[in-house]
N, C-alpha and C positions, 0 to 999 in steps of 0.2 A: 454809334447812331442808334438810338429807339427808336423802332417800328410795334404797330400795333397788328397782330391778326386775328380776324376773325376766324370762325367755323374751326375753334382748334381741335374737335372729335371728329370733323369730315377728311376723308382720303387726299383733299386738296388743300382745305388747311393744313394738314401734316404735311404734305410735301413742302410747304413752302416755309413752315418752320425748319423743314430739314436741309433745302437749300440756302435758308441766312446761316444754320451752322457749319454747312461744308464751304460758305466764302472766304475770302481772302480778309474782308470786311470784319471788322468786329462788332454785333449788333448785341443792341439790350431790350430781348424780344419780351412782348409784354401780348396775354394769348386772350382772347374771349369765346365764352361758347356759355350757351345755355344750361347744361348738364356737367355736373361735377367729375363725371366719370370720363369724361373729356380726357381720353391721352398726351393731347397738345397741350393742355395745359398742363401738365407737370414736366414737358422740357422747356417750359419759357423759363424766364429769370422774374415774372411778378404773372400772374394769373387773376382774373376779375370771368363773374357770370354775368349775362347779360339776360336780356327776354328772349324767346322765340323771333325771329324773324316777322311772323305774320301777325305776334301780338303787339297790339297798338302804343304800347308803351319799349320797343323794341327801340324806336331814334331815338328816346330820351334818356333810355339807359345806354345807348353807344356814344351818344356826345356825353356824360357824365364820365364815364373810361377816360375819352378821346383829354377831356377839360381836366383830371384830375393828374393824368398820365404825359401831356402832352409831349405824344410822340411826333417824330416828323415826316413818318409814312404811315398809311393805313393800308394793309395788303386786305384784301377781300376772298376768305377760305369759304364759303360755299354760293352759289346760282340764285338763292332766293335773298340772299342780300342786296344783290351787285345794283338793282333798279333803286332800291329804297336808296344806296349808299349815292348811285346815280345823278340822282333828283336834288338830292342836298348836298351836292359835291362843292359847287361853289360857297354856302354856306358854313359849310363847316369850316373848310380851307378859310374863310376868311375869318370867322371865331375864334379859330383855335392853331392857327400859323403850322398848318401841317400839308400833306398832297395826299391827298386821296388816291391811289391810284385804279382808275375806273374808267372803262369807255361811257361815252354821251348813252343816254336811254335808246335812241330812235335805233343804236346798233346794238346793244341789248336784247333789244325787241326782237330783232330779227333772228341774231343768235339761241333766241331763247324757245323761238317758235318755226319749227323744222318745216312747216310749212311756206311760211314766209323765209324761209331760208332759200327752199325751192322758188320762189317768186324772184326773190334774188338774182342768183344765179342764171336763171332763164330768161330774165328780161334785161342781163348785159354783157348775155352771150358767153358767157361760160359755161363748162360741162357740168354735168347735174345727172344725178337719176331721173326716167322716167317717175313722173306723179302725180295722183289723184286723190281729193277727199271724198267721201263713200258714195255724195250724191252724185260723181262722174265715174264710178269705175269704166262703165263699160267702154269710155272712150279709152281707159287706159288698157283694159285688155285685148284691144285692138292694136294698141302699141306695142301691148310686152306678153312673151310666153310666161307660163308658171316657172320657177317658183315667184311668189311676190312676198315683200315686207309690210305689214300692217304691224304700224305703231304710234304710241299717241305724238300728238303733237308738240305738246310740252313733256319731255321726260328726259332720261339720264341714266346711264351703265345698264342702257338693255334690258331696262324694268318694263315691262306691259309690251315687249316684243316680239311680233310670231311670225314665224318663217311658214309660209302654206306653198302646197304642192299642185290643188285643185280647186275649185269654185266651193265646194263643202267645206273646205278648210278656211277659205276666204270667209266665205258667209257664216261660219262659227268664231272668226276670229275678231269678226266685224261686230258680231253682237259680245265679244266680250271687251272689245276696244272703248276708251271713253273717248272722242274727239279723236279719232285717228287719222294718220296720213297714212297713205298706200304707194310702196315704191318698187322698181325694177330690183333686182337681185344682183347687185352689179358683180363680177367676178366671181373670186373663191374667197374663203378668210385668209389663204395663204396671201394676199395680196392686198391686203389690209393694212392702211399708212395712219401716222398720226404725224401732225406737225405744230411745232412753236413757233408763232411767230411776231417778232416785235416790233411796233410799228411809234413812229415818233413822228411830229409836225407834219402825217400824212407818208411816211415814204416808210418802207422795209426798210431796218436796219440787220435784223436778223431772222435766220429761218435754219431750226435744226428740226430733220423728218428722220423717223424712224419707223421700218415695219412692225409689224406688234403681232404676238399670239395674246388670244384673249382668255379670262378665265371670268365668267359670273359679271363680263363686260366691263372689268378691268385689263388694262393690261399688265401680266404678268411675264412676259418675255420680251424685247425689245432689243431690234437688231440696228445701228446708227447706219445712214444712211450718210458720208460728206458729200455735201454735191449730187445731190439727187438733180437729175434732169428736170426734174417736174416743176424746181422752187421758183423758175420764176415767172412760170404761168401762174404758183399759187401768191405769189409776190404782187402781181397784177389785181390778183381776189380784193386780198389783204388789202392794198392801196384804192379799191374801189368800195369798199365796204366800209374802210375810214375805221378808229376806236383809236384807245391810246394806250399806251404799253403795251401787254399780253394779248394775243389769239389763241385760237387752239382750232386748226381745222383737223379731221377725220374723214378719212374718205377711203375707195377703195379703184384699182388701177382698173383700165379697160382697157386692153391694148395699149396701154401706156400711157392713157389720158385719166390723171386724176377726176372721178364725180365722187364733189366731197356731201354726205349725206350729214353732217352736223357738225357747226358752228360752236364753240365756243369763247365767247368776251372776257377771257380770264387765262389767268394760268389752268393749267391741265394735271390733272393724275399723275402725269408722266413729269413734270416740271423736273423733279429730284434725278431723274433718271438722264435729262440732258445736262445736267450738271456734271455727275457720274461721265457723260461723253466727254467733257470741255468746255460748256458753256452751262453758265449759272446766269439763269434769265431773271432769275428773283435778283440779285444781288447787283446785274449790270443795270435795269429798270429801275431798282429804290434809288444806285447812285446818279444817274442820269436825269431824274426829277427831284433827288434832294441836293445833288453836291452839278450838277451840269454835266456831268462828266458823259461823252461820248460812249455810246454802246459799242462793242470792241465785237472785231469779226469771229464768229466761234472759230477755234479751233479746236479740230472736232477729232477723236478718233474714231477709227471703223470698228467699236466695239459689241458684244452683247451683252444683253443686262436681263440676269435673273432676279425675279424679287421674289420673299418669301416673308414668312411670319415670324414675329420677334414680340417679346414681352418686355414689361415695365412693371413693375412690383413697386407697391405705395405702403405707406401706413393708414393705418385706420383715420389713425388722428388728423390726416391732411384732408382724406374725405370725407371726415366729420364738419371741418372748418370750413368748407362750401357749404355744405347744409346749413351750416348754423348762420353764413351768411347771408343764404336763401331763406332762412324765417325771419 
């Protein structure tokens, strides 16, 4: 089966090249990414560069891939694609006889904006951090002692994130925040979840949660969780939020009640690593929308998963021939 993914230099496009090669499936992965130095692209099996995401000629170098290559899945490896890929989902699918695998914009949106995630959450009764944008603090610190989180609205792995202890740290953190939301400090990190979960014709079909140690807002250790208590209050999330295929909530425990502080409409960072448990969410997802085939209960072990650094050695010569494709 050919699949196409994008963002092959992002830590999620990597994963999700790495879980079509640890399936059972035999795929003929085909990588894009903007920059030649792109690691994903030298474990696919055919490599192509595209534009930037935000440059206006980004759709029409991805349908040229998509029309030359036609593959019969598009996985989506990083965040600022997923809207543009979003909006022309049915488009292309019908061009070019493939599945996008993409949630609808309107959960996107939500996902994309921790703010409105918080809106979410709170207006259908599910647990959430305390939170405020900067013109209401002071209703929030009537609600929450220190420490608080200020960070931006739109962001990712922890970039423009600061933990403050006092009103000085706030109001320092505030003026170097662009568009920040301000939240409760929910737990400790020891208590820090992330979860997959996949969702088809509206309903959970799977959900594999793992606690996570973090490093630079990746996670780097990962302890599996089968049967956590919590999935199917977070099952209930999932099926009120709507998307198709892949979620990725984050959150952290309060007394045992998950307040999940950010959405993700995608496969996750951690995607390879529940594969590593039992469950390959890449490979059950592309069969389920290209072959029909029923997504299968993980079977999960209660494992831990340390990740580390690994290299890939090229010749010159191959990253000469992106460049010379890119003039």
């Amino acid at each position: 089966m050919r699949v196409l993914v994008t963002g092959a230099g992002a830590l999620l496009g990597q994963g999700i090249i790495k879980s079509l090669r640890m399936a059972p499936t035999q795929y003929e992965i085909v990588a894009v990414d903007p920059d030649p130095r792109a690691v994903g692209l030298y474990w696919a099996d055919k490599a192509c560069l595209v534009p930037l995401a935000a440059n206006p000629g980004y759709f029409d170098g991805i349908c040229q891939v998509i029309d030359r290559e036609r593959p019969e899945a598009v996985l989506v490896g990083t965040d600022v694609e997923l809207m543009v890929l979003a909006i022309h989902k049915s488009q292309i699918e019908s061009a070019y006889n493939t599945r996008v695998i993409v949630s609808p914009p309107d959960v996107i949106r939500i996902a994309d904006d921790k703010w409105l995630t918080y809106e979410f959450l709170a207006s259908n009764g599910f647990p959430y951090p305390q939170s405020s944008l900067s013109d209401s603090i002071s209703g929030l610190l009537r609600r929450c002692d220190f420490p608080l989180v200020v960070k931006p609205r739109v962001s990712a792995r922890s970039v423009g994130v600061y933990k403050v202890r006092n009103e000085q740290e706030l109001n320092r953190a505030l003026s170097q925040a662009q568009n920040p939301i301000i939240q409760e400090c929910v737990a400790t990190p020891e208590e820090e979840y992330t979860s997959g979960i996949v969702v088809t014709d509206g309903i959970v079909r799977a959900i594999v949660t793992m606690r996570r140690d973090l490093r630079d807002g990746n996670t780097y250790r990962a302890y599996v969780e089968p049967n956590a208590p919590f999935n199917g209050l977070l099952a209930k999330i999932a099926e009120k939020l709507g998307g198709l295929g892949p979620l990725n909530f984050q959150f952290r425990l309060d007394r045992g009640v998950p307040k999940i502080f950010e959405i993700n409409a995608r496969f996750s960072g951690t995607t390879p690593l529940r594969a590593c448990a039992g469950f390959n969410e890449v490979d059950s997802v592309v069969r389920h929308y290209v072959l029909g085939d029923p997504i299968p209960d993980p079977a999960l072990r209660p494992v831990v998963i340390f990740r580390y650094w690994d290299e890939i050695v090229i010749e010159r010569t191959q990253l000469a021939a992106f460049s010379d494709e890119q003039r």
